[in-house]
Every structure is written in structure tokens, then in C-alpha cells.
ModelCIF file with pLDDT and N, C-alpha, C, O atoms, coordinates in Angstrom:
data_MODEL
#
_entry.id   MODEL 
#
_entity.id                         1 
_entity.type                       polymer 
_entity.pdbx_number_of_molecules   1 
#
_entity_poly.entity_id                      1 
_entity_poly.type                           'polypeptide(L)' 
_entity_poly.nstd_linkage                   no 
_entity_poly.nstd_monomer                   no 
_entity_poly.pdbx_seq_one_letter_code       
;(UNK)(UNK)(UNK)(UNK)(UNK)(UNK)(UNK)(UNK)(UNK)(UNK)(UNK)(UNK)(UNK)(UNK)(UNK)(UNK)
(UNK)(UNK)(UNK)(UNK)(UNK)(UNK)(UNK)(UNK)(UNK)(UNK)(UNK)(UNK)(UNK)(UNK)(UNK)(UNK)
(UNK)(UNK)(UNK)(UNK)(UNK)(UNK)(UNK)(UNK)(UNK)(UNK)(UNK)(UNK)(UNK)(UNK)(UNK)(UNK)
(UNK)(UNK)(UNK)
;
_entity_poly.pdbx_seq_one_letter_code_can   XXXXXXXXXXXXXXXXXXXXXXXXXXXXXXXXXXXXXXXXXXXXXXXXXXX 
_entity_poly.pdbx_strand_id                 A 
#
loop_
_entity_poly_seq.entity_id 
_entity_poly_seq.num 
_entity_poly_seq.mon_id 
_entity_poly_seq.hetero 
1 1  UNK n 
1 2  UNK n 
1 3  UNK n 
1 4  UNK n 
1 5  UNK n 
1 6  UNK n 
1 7  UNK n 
1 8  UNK n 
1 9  UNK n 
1 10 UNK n 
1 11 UNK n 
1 12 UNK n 
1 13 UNK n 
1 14 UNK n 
1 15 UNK n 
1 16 UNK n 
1 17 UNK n 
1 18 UNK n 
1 19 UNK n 
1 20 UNK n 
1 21 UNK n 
1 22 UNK n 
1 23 UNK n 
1 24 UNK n 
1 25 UNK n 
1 26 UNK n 
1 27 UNK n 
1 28 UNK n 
1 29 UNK n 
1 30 UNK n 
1 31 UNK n 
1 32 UNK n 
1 33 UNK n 
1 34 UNK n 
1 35 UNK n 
1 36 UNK n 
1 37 UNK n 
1 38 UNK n 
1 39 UNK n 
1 40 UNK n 
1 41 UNK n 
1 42 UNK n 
1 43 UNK n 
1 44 UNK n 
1 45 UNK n 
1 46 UNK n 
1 47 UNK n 
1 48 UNK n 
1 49 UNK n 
1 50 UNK n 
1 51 UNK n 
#
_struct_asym.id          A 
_struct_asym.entity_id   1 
#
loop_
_ma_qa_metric.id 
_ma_qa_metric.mode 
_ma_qa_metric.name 
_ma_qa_metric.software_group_id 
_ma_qa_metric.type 
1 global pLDDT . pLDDT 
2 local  pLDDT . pLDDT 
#
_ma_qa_metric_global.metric_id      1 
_ma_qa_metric_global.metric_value   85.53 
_ma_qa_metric_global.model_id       1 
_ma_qa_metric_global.ordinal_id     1 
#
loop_
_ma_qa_metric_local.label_asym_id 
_ma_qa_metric_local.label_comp_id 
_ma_qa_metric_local.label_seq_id 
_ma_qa_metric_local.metric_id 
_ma_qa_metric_local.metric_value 
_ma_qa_metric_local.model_id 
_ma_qa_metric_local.ordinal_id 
A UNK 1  2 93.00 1 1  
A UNK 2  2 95.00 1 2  
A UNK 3  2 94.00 1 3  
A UNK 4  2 95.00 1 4  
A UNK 5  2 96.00 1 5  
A UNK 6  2 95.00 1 6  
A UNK 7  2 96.00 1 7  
A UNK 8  2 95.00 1 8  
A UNK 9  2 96.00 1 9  
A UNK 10 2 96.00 1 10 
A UNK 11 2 95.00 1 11 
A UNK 12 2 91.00 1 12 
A UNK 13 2 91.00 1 13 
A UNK 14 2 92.00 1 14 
A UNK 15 2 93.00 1 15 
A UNK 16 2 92.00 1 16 
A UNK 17 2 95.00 1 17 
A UNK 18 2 95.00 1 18 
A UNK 19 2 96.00 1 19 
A UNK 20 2 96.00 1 20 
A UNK 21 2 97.00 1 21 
A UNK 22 2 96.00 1 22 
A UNK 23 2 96.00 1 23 
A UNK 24 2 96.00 1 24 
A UNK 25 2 97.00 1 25 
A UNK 26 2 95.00 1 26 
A UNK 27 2 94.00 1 27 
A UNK 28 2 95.00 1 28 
A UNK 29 2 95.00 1 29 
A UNK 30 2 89.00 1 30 
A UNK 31 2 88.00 1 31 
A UNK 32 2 92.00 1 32 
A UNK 33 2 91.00 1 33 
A UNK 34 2 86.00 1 34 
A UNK 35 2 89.00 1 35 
A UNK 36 2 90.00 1 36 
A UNK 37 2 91.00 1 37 
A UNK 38 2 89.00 1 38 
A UNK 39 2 84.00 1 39 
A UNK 40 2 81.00 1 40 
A UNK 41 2 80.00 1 41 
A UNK 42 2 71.00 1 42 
A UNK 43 2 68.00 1 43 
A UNK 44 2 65.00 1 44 
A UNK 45 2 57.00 1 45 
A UNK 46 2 51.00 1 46 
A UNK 47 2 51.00 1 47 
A UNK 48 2 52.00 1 48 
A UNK 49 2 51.00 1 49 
A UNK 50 2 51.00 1 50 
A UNK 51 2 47.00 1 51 
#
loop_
_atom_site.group_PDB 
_atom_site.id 
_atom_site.type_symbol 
_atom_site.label_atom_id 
_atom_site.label_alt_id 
_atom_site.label_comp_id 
_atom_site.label_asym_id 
_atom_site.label_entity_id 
_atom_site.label_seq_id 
_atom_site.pdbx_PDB_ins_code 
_atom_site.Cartn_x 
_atom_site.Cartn_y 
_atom_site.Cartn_z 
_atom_site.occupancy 
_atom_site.B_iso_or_equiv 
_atom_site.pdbx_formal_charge 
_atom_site.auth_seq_id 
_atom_site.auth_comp_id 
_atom_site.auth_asym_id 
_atom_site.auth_atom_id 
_atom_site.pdbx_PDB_model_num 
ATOM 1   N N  . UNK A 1 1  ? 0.814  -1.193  0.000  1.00 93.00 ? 1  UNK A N  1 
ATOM 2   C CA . UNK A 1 1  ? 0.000  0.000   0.000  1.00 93.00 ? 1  UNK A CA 1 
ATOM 3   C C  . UNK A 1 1  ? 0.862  1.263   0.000  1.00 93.00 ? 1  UNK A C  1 
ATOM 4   O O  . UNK A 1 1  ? 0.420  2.371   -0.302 1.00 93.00 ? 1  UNK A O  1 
ATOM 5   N N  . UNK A 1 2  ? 1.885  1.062   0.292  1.00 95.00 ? 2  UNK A N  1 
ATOM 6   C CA . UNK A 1 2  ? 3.310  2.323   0.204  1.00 95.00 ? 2  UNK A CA 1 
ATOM 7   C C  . UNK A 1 2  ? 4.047  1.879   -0.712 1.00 95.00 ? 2  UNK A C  1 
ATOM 8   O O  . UNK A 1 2  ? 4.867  1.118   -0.197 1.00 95.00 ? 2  UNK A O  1 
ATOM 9   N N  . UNK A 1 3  ? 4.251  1.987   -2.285 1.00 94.00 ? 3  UNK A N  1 
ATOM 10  C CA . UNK A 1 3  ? 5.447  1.386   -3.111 1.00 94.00 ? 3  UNK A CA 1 
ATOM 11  C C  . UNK A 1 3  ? 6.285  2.369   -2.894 1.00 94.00 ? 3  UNK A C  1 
ATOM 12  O O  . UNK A 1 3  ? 7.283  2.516   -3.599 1.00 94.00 ? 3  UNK A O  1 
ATOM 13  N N  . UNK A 1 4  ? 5.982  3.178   -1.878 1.00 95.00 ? 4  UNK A N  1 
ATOM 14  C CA . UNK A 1 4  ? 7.472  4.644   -2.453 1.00 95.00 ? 4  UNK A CA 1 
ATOM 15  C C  . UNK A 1 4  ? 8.191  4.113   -1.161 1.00 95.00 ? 4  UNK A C  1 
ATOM 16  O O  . UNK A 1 4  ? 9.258  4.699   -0.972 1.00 95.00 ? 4  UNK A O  1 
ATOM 17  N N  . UNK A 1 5  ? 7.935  3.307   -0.369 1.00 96.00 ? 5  UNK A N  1 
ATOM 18  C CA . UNK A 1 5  ? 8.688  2.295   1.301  1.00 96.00 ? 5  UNK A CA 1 
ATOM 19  C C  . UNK A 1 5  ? 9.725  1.570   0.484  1.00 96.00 ? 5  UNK A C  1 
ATOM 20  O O  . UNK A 1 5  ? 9.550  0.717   -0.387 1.00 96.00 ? 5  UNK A O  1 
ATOM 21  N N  . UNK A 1 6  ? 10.915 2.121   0.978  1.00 95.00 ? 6  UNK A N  1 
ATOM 22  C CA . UNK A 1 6  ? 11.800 1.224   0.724  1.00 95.00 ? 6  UNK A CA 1 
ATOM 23  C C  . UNK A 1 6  ? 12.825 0.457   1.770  1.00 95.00 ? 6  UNK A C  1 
ATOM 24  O O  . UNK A 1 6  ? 12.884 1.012   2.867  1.00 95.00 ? 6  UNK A O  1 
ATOM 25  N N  . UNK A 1 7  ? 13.816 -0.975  1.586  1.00 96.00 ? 7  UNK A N  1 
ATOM 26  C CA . UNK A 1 7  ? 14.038 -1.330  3.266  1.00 96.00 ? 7  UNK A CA 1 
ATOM 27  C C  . UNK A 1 7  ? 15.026 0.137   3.826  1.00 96.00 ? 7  UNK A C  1 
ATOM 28  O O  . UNK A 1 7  ? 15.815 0.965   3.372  1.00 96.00 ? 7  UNK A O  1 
ATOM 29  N N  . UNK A 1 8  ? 14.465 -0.170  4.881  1.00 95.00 ? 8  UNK A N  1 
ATOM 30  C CA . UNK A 1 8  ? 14.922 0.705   6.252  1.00 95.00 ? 8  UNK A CA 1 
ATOM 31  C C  . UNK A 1 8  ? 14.004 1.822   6.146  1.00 95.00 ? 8  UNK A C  1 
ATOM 32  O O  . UNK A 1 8  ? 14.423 2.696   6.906  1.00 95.00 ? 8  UNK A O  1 
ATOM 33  N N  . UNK A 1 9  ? 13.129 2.138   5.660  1.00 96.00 ? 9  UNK A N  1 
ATOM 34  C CA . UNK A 1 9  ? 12.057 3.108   5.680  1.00 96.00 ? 9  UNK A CA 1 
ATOM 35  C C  . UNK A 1 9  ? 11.289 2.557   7.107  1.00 96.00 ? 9  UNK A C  1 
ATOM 36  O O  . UNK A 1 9  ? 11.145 1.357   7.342  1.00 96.00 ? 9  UNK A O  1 
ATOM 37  N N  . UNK A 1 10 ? 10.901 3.465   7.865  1.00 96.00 ? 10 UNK A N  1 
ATOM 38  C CA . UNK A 1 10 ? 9.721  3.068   8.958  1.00 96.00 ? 10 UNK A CA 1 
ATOM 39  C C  . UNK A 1 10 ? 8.297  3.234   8.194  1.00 96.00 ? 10 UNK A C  1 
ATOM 40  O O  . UNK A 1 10 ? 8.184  4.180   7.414  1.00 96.00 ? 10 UNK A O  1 
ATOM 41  N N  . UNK A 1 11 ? 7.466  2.559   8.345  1.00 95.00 ? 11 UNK A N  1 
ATOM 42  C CA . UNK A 1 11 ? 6.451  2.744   8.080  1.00 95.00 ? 11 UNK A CA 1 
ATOM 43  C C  . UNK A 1 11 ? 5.300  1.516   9.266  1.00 95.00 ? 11 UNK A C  1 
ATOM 44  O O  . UNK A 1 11 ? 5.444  0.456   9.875  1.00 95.00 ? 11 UNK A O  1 
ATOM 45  N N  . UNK A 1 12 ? 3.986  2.762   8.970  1.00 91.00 ? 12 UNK A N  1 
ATOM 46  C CA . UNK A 1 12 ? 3.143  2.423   10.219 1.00 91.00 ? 12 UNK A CA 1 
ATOM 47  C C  . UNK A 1 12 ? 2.270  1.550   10.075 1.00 91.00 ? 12 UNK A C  1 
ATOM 48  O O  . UNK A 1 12 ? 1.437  2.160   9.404  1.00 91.00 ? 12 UNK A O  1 
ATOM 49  N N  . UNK A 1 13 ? 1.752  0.239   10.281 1.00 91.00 ? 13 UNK A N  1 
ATOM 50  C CA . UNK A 1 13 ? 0.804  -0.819  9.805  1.00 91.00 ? 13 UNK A CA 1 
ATOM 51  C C  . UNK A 1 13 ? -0.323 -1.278  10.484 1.00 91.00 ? 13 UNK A C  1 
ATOM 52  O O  . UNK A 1 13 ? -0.370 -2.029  11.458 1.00 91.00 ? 13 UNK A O  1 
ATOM 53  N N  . UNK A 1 14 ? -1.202 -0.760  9.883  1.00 92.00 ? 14 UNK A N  1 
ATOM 54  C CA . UNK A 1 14 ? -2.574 -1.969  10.539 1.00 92.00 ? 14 UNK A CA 1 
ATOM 55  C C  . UNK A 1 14 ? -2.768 -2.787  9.971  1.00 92.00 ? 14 UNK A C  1 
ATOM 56  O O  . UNK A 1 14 ? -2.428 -2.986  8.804  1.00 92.00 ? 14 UNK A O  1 
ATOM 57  N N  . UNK A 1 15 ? -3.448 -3.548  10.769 1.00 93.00 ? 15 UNK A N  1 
ATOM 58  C CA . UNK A 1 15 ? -3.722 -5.132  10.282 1.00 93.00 ? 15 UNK A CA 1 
ATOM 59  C C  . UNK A 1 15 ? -2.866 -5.902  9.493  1.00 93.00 ? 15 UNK A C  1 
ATOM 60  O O  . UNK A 1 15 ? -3.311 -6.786  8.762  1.00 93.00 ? 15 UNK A O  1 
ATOM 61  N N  . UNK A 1 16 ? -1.504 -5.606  9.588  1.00 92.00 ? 16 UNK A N  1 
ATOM 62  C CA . UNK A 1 16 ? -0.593 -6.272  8.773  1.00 92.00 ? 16 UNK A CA 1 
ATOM 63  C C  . UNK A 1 16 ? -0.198 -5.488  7.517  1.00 92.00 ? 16 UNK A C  1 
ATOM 64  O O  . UNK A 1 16 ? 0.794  -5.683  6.815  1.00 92.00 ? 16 UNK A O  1 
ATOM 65  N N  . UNK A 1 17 ? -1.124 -4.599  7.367  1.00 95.00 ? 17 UNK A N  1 
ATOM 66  C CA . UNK A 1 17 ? -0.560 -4.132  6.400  1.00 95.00 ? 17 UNK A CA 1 
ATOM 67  C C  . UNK A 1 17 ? -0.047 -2.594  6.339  1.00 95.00 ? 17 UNK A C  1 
ATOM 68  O O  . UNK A 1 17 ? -0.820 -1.776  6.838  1.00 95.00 ? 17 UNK A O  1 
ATOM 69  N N  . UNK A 1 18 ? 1.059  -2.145  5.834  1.00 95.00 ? 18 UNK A N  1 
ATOM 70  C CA . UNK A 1 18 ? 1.788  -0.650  6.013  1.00 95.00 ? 18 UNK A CA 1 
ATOM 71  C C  . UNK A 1 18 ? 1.132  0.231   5.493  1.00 95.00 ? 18 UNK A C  1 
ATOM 72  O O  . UNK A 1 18 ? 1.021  -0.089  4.310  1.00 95.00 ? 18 UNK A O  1 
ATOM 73  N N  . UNK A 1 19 ? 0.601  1.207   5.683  1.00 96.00 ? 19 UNK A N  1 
ATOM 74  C CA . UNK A 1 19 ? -0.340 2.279   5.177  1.00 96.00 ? 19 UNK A CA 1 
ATOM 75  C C  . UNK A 1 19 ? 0.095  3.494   5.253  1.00 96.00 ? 19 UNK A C  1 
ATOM 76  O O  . UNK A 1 19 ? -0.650 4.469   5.156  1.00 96.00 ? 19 UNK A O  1 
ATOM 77  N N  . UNK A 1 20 ? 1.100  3.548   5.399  1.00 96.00 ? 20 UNK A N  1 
ATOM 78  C CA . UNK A 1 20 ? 2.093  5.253   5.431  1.00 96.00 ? 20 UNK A CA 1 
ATOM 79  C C  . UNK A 1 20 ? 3.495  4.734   5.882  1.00 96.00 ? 20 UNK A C  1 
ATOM 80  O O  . UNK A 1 20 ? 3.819  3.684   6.436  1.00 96.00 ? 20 UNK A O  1 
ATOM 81  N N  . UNK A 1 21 ? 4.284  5.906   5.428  1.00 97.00 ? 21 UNK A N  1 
ATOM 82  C CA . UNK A 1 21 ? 5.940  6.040   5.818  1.00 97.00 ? 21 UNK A CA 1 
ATOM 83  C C  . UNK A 1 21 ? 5.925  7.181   7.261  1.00 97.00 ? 21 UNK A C  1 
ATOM 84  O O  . UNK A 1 21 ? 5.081  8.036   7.530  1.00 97.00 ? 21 UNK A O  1 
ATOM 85  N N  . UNK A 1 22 ? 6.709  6.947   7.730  1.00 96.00 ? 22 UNK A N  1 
ATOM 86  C CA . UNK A 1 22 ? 6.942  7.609   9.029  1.00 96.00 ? 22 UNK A CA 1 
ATOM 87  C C  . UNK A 1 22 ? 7.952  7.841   9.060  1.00 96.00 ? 22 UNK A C  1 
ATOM 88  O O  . UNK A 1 22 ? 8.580  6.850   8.687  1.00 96.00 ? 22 UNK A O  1 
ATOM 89  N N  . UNK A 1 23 ? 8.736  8.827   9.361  1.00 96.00 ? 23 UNK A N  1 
ATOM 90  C CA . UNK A 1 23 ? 10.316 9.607   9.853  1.00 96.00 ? 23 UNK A CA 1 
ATOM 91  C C  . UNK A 1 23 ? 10.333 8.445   11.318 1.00 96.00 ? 23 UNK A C  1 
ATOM 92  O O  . UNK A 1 23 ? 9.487  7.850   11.984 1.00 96.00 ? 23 UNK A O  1 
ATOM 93  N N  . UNK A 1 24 ? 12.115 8.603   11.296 1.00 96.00 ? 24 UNK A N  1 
ATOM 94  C CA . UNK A 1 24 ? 12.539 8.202   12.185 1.00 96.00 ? 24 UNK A CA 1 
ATOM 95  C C  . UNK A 1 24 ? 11.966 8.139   13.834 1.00 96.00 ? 24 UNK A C  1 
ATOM 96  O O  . UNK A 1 24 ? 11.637 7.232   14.598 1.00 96.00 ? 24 UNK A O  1 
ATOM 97  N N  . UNK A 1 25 ? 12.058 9.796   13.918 1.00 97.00 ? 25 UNK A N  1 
ATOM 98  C CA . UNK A 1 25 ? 11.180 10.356  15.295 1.00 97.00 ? 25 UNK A CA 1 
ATOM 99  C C  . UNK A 1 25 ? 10.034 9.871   15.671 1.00 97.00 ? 25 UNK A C  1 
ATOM 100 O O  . UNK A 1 25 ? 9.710  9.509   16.803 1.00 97.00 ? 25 UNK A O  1 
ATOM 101 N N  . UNK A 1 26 ? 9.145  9.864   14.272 1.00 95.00 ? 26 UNK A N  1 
ATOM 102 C CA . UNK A 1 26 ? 7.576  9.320   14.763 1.00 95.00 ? 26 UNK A CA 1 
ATOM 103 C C  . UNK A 1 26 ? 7.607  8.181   15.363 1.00 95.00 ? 26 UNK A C  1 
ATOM 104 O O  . UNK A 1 26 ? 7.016  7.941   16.416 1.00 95.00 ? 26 UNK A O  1 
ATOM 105 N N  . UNK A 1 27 ? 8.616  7.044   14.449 1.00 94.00 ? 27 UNK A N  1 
ATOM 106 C CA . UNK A 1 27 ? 8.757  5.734   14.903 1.00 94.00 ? 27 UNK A CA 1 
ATOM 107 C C  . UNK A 1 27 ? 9.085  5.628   16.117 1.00 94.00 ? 27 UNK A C  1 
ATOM 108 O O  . UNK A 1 27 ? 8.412  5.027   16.955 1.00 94.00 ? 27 UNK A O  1 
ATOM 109 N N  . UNK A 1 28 ? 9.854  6.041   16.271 1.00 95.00 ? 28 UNK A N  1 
ATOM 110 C CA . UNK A 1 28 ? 10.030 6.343   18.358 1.00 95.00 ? 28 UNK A CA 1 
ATOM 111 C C  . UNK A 1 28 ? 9.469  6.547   18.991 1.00 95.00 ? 28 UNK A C  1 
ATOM 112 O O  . UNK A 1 28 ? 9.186  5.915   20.009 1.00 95.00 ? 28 UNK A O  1 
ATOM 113 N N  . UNK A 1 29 ? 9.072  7.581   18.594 1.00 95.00 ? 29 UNK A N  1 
ATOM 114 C CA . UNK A 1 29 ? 7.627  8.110   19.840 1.00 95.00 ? 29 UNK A CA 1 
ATOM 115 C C  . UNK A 1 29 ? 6.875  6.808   20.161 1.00 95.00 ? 29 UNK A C  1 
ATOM 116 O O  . UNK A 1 29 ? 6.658  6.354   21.284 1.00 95.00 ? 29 UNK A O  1 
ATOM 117 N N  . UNK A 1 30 ? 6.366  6.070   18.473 1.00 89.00 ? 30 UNK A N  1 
ATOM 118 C CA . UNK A 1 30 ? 5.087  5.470   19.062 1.00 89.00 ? 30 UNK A CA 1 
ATOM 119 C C  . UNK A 1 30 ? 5.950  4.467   19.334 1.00 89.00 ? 30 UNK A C  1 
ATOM 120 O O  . UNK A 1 30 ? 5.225  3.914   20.161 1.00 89.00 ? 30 UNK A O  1 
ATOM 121 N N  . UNK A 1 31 ? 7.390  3.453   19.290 1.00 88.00 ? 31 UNK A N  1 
ATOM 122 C CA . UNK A 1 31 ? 7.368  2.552   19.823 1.00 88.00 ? 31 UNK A CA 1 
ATOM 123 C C  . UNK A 1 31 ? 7.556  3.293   21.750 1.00 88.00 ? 31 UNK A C  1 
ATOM 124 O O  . UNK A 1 31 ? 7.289  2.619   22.745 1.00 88.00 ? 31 UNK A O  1 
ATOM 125 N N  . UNK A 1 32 ? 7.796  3.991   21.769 1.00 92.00 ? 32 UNK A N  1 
ATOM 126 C CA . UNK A 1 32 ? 7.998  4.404   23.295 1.00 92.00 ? 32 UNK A CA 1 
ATOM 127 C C  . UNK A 1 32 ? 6.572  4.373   23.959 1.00 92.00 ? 32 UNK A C  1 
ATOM 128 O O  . UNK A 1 32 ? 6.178  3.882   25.016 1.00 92.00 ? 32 UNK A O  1 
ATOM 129 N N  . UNK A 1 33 ? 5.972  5.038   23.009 1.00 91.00 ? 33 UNK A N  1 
ATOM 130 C CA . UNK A 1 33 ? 4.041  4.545   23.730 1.00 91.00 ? 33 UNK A CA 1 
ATOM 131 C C  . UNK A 1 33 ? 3.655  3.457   23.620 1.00 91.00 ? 33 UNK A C  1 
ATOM 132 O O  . UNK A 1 33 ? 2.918  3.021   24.504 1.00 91.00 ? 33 UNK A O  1 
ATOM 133 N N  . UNK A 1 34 ? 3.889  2.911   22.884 1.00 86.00 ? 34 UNK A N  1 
ATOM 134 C CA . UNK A 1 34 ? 3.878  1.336   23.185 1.00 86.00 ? 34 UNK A CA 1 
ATOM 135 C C  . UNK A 1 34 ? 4.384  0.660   24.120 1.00 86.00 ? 34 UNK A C  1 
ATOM 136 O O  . UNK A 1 34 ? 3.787  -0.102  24.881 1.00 86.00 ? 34 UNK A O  1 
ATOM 137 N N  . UNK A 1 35 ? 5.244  0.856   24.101 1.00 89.00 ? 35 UNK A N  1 
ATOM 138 C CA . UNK A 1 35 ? 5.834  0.228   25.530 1.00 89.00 ? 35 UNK A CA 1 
ATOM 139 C C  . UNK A 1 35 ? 5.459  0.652   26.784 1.00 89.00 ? 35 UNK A C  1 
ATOM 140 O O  . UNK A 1 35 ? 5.436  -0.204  27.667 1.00 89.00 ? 35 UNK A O  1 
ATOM 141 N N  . UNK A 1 36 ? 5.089  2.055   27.122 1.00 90.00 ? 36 UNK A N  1 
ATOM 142 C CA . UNK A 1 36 ? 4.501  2.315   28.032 1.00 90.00 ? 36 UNK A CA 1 
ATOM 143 C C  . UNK A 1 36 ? 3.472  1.777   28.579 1.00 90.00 ? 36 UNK A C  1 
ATOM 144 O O  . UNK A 1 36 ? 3.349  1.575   29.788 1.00 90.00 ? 36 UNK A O  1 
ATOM 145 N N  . UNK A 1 37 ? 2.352  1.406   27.383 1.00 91.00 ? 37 UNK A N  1 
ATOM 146 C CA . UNK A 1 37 ? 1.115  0.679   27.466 1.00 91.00 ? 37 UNK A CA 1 
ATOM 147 C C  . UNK A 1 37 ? 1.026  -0.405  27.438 1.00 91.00 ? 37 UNK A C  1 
ATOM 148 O O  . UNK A 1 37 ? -0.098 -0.905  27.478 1.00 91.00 ? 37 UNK A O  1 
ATOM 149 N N  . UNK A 1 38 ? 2.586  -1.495  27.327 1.00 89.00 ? 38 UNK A N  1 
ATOM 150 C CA . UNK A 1 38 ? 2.858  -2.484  27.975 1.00 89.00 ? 38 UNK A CA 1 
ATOM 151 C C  . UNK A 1 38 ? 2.096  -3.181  26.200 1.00 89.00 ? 38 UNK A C  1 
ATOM 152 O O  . UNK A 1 38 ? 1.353  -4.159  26.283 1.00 89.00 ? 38 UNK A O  1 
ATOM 153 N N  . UNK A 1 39 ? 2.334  -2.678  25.021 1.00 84.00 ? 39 UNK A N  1 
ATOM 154 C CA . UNK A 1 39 ? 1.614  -3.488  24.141 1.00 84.00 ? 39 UNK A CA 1 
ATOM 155 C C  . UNK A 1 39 ? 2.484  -4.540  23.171 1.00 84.00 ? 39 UNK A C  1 
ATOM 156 O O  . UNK A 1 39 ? 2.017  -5.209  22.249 1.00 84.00 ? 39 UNK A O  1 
ATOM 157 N N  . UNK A 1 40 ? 4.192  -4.498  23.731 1.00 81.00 ? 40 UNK A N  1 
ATOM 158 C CA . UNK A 1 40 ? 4.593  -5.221  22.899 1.00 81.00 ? 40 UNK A CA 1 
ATOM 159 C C  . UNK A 1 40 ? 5.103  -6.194  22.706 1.00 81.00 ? 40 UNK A C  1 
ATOM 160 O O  . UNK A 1 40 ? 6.146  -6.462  22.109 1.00 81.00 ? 40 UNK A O  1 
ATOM 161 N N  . UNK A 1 41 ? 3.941  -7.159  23.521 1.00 80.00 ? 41 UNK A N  1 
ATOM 162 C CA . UNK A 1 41 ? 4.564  -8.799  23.467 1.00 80.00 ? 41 UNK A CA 1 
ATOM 163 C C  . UNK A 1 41 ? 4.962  -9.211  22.458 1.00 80.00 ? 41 UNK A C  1 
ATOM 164 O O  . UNK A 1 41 ? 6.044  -9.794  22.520 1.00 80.00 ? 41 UNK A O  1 
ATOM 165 N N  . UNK A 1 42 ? 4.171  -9.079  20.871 1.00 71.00 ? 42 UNK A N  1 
ATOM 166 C CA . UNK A 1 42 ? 4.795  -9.863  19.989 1.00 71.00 ? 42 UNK A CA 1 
ATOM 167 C C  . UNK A 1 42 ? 5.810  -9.671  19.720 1.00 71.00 ? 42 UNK A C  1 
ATOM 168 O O  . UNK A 1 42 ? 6.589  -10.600 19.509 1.00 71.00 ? 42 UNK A O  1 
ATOM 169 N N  . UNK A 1 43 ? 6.172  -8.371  19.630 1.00 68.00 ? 43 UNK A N  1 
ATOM 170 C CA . UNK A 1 43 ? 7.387  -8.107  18.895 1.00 68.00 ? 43 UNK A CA 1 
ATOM 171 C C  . UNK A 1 43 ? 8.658  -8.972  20.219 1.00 68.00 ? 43 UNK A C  1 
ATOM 172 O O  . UNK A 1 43 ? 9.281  -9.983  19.897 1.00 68.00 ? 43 UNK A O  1 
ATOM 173 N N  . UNK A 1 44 ? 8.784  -8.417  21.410 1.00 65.00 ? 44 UNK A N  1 
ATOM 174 C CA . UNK A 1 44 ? 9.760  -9.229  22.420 1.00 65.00 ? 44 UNK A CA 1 
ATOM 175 C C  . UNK A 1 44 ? 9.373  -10.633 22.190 1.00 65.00 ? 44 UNK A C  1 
ATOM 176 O O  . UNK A 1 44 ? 10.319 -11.382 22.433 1.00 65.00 ? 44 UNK A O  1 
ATOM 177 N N  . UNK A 1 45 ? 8.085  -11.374 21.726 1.00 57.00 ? 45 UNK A N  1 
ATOM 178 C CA . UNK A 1 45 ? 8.455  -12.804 21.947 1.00 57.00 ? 45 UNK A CA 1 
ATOM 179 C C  . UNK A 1 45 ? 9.126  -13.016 20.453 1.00 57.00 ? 45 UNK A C  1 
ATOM 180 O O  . UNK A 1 45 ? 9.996  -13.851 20.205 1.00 57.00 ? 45 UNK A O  1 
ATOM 181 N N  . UNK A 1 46 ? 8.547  -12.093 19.508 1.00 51.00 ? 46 UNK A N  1 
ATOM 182 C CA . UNK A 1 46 ? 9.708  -12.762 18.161 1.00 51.00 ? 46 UNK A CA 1 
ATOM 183 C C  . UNK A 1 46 ? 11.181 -12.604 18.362 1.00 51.00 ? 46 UNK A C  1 
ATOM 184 O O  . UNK A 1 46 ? 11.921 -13.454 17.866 1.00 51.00 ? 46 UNK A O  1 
ATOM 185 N N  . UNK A 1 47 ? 11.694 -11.582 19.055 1.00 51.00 ? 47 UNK A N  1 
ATOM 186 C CA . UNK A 1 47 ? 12.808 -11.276 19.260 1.00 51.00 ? 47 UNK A CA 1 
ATOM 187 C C  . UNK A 1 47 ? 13.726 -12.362 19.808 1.00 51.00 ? 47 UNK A C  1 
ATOM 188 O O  . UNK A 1 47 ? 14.774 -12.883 19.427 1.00 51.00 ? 47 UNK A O  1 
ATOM 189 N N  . UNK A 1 48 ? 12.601 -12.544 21.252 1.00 52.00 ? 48 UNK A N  1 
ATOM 190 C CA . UNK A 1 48 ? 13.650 -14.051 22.053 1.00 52.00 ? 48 UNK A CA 1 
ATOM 191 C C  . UNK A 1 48 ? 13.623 -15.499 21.494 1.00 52.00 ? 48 UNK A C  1 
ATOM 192 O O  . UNK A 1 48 ? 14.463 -16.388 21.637 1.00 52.00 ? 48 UNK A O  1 
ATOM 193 N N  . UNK A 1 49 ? 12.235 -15.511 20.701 1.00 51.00 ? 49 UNK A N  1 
ATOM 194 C CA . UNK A 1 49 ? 11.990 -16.778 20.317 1.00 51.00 ? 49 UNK A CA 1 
ATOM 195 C C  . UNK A 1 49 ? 12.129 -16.578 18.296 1.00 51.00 ? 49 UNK A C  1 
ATOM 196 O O  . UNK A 1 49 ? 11.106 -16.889 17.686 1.00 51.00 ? 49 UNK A O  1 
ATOM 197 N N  . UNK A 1 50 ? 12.941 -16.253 17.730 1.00 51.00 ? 50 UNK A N  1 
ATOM 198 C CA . UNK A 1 50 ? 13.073 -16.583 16.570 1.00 51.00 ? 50 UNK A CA 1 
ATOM 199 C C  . UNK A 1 50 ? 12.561 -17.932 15.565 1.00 51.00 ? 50 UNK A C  1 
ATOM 200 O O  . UNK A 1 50 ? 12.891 -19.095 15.795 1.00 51.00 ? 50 UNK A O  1 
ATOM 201 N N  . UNK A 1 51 ? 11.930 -17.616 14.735 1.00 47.00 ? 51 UNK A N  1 
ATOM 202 C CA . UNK A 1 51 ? 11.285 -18.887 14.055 1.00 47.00 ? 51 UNK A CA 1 
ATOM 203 C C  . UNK A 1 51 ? 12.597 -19.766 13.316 1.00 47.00 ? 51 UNK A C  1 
ATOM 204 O O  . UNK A 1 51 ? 12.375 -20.813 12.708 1.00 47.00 ? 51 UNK A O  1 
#
């Protein structure tokens, strides 16, 4: 849904799928609110538990 995303671009996704590019900063912010709100199991269990 973003062809202008290229790798290392942040971009923001619902439902699996990326629906905008985001600057660096934004990406921070919201992973920092995320974490605040305690929302990011998946990502820490993919991290420790690799497929």
C-alpha cells in the first residue's frame, strides 16, 4: 500500500498491512508509547523466540 517504502524506511501498519511512511522520530515516539502501554509482546516474543 506504500510502493514509495523502501528497506529501512519506517512505516506504520494496521492489520498487517503498512499504510504510510513515518520519519525516524515518529517511529520512536510510538514505539515508546507502546511500551509504556505495555503493548509489545509480539514483537519481544519474536525477538527471544526466533522462528
Amino acid at each position: 500500500m506504500v510502493p514509495e517504502a523502501t528497506v529501512g524506511d519506517y512505516v506504520l501498519v494496521h492489520v498487517g498491512a503498512a499504510i504510510a511512511t513515518i520519519d525516524e522520530e515518529e517511529a520512536k515516539k510510538t514505539f515508546k508509547l507502546l511500551k509504556q502501554l505495555d503493548e509489545l509482546h509480539e514483537l519481544e516474543d519474536d525477538e527471544h523466540n526466533p522462528a
